[in-house]
C-alpha positions in Angstrom: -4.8 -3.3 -26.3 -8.7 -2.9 -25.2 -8.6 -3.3 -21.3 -11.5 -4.0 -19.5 -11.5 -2.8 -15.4 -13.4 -3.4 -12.6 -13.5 -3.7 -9.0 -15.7 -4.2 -6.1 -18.0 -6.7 -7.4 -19.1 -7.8 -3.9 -21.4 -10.2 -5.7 -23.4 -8.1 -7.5 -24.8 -10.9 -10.2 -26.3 -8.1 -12.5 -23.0 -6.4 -12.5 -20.9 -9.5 -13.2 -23.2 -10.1 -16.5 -22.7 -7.2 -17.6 -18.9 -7.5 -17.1 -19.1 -11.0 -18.5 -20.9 -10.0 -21.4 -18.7 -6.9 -22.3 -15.2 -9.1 -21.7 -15.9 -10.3 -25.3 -14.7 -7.2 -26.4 -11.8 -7.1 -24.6 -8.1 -8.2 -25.3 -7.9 -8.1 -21.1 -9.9 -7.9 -18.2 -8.5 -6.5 -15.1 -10.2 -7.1 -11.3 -9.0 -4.9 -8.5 -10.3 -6.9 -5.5 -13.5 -7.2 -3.3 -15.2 -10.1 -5.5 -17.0 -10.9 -2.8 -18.5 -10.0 0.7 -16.3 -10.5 4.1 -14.6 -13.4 3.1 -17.6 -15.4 2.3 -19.1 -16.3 -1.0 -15.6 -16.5 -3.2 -15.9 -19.3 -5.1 -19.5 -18.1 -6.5 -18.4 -14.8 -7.2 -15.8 -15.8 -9.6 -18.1 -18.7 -10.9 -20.1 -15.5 -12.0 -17.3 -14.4 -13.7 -15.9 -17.7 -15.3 -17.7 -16.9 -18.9 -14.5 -14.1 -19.3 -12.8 -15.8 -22.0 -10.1 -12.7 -21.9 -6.6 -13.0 -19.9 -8.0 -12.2 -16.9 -5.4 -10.5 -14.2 -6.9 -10.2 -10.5 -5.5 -8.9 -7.3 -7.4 -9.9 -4.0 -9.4 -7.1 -2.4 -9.5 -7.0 1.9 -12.7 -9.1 1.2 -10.9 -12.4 0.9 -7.2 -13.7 0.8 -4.3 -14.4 -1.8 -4.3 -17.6 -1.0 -8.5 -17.9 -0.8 -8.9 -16.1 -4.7 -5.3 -18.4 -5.7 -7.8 -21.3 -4.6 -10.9 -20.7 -7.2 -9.0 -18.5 -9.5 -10.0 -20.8 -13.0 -8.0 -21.7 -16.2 -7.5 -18.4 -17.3 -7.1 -15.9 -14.4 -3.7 -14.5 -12.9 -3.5 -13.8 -9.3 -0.8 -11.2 -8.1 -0.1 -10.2 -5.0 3.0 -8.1 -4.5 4.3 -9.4 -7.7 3.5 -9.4 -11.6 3.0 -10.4 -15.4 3.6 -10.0 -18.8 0.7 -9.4 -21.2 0.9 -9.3 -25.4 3.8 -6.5 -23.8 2.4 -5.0 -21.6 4.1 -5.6 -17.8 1.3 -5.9 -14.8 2.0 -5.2 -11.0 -0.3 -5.8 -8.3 -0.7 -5.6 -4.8 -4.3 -6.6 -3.1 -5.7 -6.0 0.1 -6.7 -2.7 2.2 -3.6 -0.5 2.9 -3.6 0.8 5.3 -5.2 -1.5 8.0 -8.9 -0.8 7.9 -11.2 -1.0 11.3 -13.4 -3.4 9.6 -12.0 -6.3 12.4 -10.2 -9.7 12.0 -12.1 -10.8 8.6 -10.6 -8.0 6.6 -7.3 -8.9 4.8 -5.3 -5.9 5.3 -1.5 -4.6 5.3 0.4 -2.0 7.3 2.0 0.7 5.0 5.3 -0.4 5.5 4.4 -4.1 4.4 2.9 -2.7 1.8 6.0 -1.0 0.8 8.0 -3.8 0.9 6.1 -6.0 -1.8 5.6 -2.8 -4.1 9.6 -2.3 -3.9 9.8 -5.5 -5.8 8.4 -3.7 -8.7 10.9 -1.7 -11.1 8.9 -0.9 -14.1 5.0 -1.5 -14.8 2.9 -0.4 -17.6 0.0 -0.5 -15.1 0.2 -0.9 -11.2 -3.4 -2.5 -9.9 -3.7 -2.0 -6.4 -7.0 -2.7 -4.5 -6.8 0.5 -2.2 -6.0 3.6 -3.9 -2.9 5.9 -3.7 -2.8 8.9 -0.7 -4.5 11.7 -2.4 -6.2 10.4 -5.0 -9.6 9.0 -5.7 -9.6 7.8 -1.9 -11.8 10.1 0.1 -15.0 9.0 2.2 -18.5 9.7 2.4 -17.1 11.6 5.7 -14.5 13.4 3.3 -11.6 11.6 4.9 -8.5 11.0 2.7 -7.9 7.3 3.3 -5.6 6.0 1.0 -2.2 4.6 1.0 1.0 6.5 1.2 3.1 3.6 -0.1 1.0 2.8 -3.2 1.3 6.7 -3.3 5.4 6.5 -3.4 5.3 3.1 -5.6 3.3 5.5 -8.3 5.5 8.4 -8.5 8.5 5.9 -8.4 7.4 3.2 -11.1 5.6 6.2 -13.6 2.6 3.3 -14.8 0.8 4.9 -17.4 -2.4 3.0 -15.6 -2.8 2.6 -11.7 -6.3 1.2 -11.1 -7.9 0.6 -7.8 -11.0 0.6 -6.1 -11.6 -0.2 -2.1 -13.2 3.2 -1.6 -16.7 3.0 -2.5 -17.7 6.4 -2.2 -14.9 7.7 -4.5 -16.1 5.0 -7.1 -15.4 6.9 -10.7 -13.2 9.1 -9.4 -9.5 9.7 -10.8 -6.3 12.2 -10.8 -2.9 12.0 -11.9 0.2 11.6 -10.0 3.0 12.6 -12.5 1.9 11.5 -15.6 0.1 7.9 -14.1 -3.9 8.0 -14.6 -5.1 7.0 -11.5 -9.0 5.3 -11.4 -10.3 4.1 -8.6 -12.9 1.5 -10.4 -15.4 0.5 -8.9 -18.5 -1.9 -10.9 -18.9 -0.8 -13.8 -17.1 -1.0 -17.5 -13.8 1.2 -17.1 -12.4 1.2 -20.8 -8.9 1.8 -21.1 -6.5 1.8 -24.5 -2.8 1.0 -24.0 -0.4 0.1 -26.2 2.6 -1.9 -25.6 
């Protein structure tokens, strides 16, 4: 299967075109949060991305809410949050919003660690784990070379084994990725991650 990732769109409209326009090369399309900016601007930032004709699988970012992307997600698009889906085989888990809680104040959609931990221990098995912040360790340091990231995505990883975990949230470790075990971890960002899995 020809996946297509991304996340962190924040409303970039050059970015979603090129996104749009590349999805028809795609069997899937996979966003990992932050479509848009501080809870505002939702509904056009997935209207930019409404030509993806591709399943596309979403998990909301600390940029808006599960139930605020359930509300314009369009025919098409699969919203999880701290639960998943089957694809042509391949199993999907997700789990949105910034973990841990971020100092960004009350708009920011965020979850302690050990919420966190209790949606991902509803997941057994995934082919690939999408989580908008990344794992402790891994593609999640700052500008300020901070290690932000979540220890209980961290755990879920090594306990689930995805082949995939994709994530974004940390802008300045956009492109960057590692392994934990034998999961690829990617932490997105805008652009056109390419990924091959098989089911």
């Amino acid at each position: 299967m020809n996946i297509l990732a991304f996340s962190d769109l924040h409303m970039a409209r050059a970015r979603a075109a090129d996104i749009v326009t590349a999805s028809a090369s795609a069997d899937l399309v996979i966003g990992a949060g932050d479509f848009c900016n501080m809870r505002k601007g939702l509904e056009e930032a997935m209207a930019m991305l409404s030509g993806i004709s591709a399943p596309f699988v979403v998990v909301p970012g600390n940029a808006e809410s599960e139930a605020e992307l359930r509300a314009v997600a369009g025919p098409g698009v699969t919203v999880l949050h701290g639960d998943a889906c089957e694809i042509d085989g391949l199993t999907l888990f997700g789990l949105g919003y910034g973990v841990p809680k971020t100092p960004f104040g009350d708009w920011s959609c965020d979850l302690s660690e050990s919420y966190a931990a209790e949606l991902l221990a509803g997941c057994d098995k995934a082919d690939i784990l999408i989580t908008h912040s990344p794992p402790k360790g891994v593609a999640d340091v700052t500008s300020h070379g901070q290690s932000v990231g979540s220890t209980a995505i961290r755990a879920a990883i090594e306990r689930i084994r995805p082949r995939l975990a994709l994530c974004g949230h940390i802008h300045d470790s956009w492109g960057q990725e590692g392994h934990l075990g034998a999961a690829r971890v990617v932490n997105l960002g805008p652009r056109l991650n390419w990924f091959e899995v098989t089911p």
